[in-house]
C-alpha positions in Angstrom: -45.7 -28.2 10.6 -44.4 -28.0 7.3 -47.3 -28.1 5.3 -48.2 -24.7 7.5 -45.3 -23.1 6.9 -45.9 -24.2 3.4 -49.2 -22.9 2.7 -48.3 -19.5 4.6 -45.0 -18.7 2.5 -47.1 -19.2 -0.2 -50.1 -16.9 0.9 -48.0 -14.3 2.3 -46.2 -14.4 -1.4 -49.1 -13.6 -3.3 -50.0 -11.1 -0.5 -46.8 -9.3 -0.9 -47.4 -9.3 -4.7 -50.8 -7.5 -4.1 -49.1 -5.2 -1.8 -46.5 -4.7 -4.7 -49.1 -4.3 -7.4 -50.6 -1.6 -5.0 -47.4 0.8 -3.4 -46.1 0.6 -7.1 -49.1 1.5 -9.1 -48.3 -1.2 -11.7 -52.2 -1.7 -12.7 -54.9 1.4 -13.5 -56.7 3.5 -10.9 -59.6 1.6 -9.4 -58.1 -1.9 -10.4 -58.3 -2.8 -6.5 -61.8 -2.4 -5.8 -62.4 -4.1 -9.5 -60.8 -7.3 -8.1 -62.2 -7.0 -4.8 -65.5 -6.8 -6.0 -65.1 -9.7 -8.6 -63.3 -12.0 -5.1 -66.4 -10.7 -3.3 -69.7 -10.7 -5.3 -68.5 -13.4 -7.7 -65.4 -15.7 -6.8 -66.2 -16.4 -3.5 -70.0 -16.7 -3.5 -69.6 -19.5 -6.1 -67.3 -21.1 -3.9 -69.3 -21.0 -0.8 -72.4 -22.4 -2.9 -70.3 -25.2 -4.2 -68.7 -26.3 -1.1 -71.7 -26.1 1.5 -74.3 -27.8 -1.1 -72.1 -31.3 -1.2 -71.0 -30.9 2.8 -72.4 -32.8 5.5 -74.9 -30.5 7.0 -73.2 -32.3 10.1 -70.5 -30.3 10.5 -72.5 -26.8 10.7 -73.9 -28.1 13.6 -70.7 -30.1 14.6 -68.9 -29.5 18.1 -66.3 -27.2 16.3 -68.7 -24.5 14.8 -70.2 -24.3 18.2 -67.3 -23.8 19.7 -66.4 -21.0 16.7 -70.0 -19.3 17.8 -69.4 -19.6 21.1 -65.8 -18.1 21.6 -66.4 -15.3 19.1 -69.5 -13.9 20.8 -68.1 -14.5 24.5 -64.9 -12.9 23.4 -66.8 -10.0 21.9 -69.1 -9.5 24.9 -65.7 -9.7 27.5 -64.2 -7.3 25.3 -67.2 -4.5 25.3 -67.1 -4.5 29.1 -63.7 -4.1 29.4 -63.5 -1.2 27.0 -67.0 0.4 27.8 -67.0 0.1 31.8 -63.2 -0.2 32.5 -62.0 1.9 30.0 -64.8 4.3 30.4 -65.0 4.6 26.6 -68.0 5.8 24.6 -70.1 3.6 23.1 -69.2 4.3 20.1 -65.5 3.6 20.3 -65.9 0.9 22.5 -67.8 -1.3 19.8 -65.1 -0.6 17.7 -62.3 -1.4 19.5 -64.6 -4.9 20.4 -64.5 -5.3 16.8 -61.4 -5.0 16.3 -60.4 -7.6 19.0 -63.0 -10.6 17.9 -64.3 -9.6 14.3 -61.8 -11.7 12.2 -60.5 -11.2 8.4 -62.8 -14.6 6.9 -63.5 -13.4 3.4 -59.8 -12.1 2.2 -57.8 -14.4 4.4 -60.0 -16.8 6.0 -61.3 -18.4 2.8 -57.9 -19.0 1.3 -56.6 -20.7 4.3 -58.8 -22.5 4.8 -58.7 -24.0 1.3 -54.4 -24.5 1.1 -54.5 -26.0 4.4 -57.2 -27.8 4.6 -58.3 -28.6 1.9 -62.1 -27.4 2.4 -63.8 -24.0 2.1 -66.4 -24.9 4.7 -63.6 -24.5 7.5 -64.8 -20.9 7.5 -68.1 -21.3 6.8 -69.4 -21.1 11.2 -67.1 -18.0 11.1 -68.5 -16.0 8.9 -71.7 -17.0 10.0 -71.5 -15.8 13.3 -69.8 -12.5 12.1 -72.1 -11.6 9.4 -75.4 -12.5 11.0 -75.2 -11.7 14.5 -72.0 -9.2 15.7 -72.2 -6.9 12.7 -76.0 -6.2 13.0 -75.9 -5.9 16.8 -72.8 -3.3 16.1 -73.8 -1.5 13.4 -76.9 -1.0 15.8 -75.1 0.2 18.8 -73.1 2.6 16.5 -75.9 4.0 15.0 -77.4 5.0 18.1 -74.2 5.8 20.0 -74.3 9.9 20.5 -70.5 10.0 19.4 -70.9 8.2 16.3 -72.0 10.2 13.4 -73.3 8.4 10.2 -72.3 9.1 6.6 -75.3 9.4 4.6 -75.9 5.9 2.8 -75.4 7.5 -1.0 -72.1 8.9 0.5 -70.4 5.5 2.1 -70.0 2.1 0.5 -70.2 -0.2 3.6 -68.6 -3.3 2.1 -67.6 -6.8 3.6 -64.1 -8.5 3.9 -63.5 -8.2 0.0 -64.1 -4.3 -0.1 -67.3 -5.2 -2.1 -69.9 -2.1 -2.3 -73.0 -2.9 -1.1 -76.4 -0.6 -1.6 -78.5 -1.5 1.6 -78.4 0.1 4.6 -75.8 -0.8 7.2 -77.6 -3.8 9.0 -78.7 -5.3 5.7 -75.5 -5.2 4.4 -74.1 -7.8 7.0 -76.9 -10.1 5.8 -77.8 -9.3 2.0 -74.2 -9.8 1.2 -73.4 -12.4 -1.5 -71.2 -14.4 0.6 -74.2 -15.1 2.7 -76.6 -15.6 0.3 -74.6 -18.2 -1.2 -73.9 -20.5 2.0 -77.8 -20.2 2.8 -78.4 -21.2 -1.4 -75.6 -23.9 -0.8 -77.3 -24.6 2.9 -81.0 -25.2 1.1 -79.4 -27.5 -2.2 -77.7 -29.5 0.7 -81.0 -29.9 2.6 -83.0 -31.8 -0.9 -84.1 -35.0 -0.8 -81.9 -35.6 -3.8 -78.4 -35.1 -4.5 -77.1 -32.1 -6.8 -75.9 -33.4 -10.1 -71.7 -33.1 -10.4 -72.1 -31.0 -13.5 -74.4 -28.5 -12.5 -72.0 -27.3 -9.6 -69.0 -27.8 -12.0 -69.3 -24.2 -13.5 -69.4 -22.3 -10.1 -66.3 -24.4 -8.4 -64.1 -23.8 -11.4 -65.1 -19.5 -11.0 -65.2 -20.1 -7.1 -61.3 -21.7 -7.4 -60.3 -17.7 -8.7 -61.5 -17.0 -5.1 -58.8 -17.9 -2.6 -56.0 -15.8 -5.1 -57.7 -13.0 -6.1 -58.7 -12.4 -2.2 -55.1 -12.8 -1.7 -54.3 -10.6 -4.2 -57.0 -7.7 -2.8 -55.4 -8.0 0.8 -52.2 -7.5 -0.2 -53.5 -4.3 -2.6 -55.6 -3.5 0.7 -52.8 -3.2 3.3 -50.9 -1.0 1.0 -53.8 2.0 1.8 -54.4 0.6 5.4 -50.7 1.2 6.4 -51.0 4.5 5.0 -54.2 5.1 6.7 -52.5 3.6 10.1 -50.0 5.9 9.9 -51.7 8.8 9.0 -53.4 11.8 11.6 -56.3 11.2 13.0 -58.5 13.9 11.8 -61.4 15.8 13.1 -64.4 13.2 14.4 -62.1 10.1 13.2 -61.3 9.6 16.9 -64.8 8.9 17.7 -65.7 12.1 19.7 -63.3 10.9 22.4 -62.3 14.6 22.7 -58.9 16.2 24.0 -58.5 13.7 26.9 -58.5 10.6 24.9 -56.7 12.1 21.4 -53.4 11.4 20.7 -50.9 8.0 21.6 -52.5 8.0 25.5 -55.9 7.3 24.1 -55.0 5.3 21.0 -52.7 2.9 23.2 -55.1 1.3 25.9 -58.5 0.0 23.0 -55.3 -0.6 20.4 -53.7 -3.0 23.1 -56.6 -4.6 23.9 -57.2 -5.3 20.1 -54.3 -6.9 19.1 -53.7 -8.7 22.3 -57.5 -10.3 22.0 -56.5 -10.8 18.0 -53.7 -12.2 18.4 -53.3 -14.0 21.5 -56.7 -14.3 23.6 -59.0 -15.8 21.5 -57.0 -18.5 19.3 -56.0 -19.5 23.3 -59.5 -19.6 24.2 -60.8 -21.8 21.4 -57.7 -24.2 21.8 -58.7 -24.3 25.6 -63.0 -24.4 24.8 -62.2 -26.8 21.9 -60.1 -29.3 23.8 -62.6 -29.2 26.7 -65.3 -29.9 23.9 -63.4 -33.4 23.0 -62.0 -31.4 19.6 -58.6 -33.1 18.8 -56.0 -33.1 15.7 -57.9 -31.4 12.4 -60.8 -30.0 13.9 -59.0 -28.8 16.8 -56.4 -26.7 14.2 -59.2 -25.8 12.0 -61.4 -23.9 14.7 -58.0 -22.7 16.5 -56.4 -21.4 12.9 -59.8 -19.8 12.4 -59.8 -17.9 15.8 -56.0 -16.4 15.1 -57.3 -14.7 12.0 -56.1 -10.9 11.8 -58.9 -8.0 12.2 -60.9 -7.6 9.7 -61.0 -5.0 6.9 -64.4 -4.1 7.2 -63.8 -3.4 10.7 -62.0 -0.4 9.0 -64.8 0.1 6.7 -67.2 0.3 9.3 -65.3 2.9 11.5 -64.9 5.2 8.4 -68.4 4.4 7.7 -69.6 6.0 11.2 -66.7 8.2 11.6 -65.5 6.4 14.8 -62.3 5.0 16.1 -60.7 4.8 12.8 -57.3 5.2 14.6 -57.7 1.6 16.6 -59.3 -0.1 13.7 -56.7 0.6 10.6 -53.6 -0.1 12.8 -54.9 -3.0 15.2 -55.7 -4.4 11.6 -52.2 -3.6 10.0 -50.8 -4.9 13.2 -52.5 -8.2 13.6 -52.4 -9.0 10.1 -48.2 -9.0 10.4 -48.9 -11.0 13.5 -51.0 -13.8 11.9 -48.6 -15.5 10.4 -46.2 -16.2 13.5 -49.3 -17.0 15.4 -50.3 -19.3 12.8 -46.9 -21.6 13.1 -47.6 -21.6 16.7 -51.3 -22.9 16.5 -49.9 -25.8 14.2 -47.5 -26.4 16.5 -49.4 -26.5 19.4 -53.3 -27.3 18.3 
């Protein structure tokens, strides 16, 4: 329990220090997406590569990543019913508010937890898996079709990943020509030779993928400072999805933003510890799969609803909100898992 509580002060310190840098302007205009870019394209991508090319391909196809794939797209297909059929919400917003209740923040918190309490990058590795190459293709293709979601043109919006990254593809390629998943499958093939990788020739991308887990820190904390003024700002004209009159305001807002953060924050790190122990998962792996599952909502999820002007309302504070929740949620999984 203490090392938890440990690794967390000391995230949520550099987190708060990003969220200083931010609020207080103490570094020049455009210094965010700088860093974010660097953690995203650079930092982390060498990390990944590192890590997966000297793991045991074993524990990609271990009990605990099926259990990660298996909870996260369950989770997501639960939470579509409820908020297309029982919610009666468009498509649209209903995809969103799915994200926002099972698509999890891997890149900018994820990774860095993963490495300070476990000690291993590749903890996160099934997550974004499962994230980058099946829920945000199959959502980016639902939202594209869905009649109240209108598309910025590509030259117009940077769809990005968990570090804020631009990316130039379209919106479905950009889930899977993304660095971060380029490297694992570069790190996936070098673990697959016949022959192991020399020490030295990974040496230069672990000591530029060890910048990673700070300077993701660092971009979250300088991230939330915009999102919480995003959260609390109006919801303009299209932003609410096309809901119309009935569903603007708190009445519409409060149903798909309590299904969020309950699913974020209490459903699915429940429903992995429950799947997981059932699997035969116990002490390490148990946490690690658990820990992964009570992961706030993902900033892209925000990106992607400004990217298809849709539900940005549900996405920026169910991401604001569960990212304040995380770290309580956190304790109890160590305490529990």
């Amino acid at each position: 329990m203490s090392e938890v509580v440990t690794a967390l002060v000391t995230m949520g310190l550099v987190v708060a220090a990003g969220w200083l840098i931010q609020a207080r302007g103490w570094l020049p205009h455009g210094s965010r997406e700088i860093l974010a870019t660097v953690c995203f394209s650079i930092a982390s991508p060498c990390l990944l590569l590192a890590t997966v090319a000297h793991a045991d391909l074993g524990t990609l196809a271990s009990r605990g990543a099926a259990v990660t794939w298996g909870t996260s797209l369950a989770l997501a297909g639960v939470l579509v019913v409820i908020a297309r059929w029982g919610m009666r919400l468009p498509a649209g917003r209903a995809t969103i508010t799915a994200l926002s209740g099972s698509y999890v923040n891997a890149g900018n918190l994820g990774l860095p937890l993963a490495v300070y309490l476990f000690g291993d990058a590749l903890a996160v590795v099934p997550t974004m898996l499962v994230q980058l190459l099946v829920m945000a293709p199959v959502a980016f293709g639902v939202l594209g079709r869905a009649a109240d979601a209108t598309p910025l043109p590509i030259a117009a919006s940077r769809v990005r990943d968990d570090g804020d990254a631009p990316v130039r593809k379209g919106a479905v390629a950009s889930a899977i020509l993304n660095p971060l998943t380029l490297a694992t499958l570069a790190g996936l093939v070098l673990a697959l030779l016949p022959w192991s990788i020399p020490e030295a020739a990974l040496e230069p991308f672990s000591l530029v993928g060890a910048a990673a887990p700070p300077l993701a820190l660092l971009t979250l904390g300088m991230s939330l400072a915009k999102d919480v003024r995003m959260a609390d700002a109006p919801v303009g004209p299209g932003e609410d999805g096309g809901m119309g009159a009935g569903l603007a305001g708190s009445r519409g807002l409060a149903a798909p933003l309590g299904l969020a953060i309950a699913a974020r924050a209490v459903v699915h790190p429940a429903l992995t510890w429950l799947v997981g122990s059932l699997a035969g998962l116990e002490g390490t792996a148990l946490t690690m799969v658990v820990a992964m599952a009570a992961l706030p909502t993902a900033q892209n999820v925000v990106v992607y609803a400004n990217r298809y002007r849709c539900s940005v309302d549900v996405a920026s504070r169910a991401c604001v909100a569960t990212t304040a929740l995380c770290g309580p949620v956190l304790v109890v999984v160590s305490a529990v898992a």
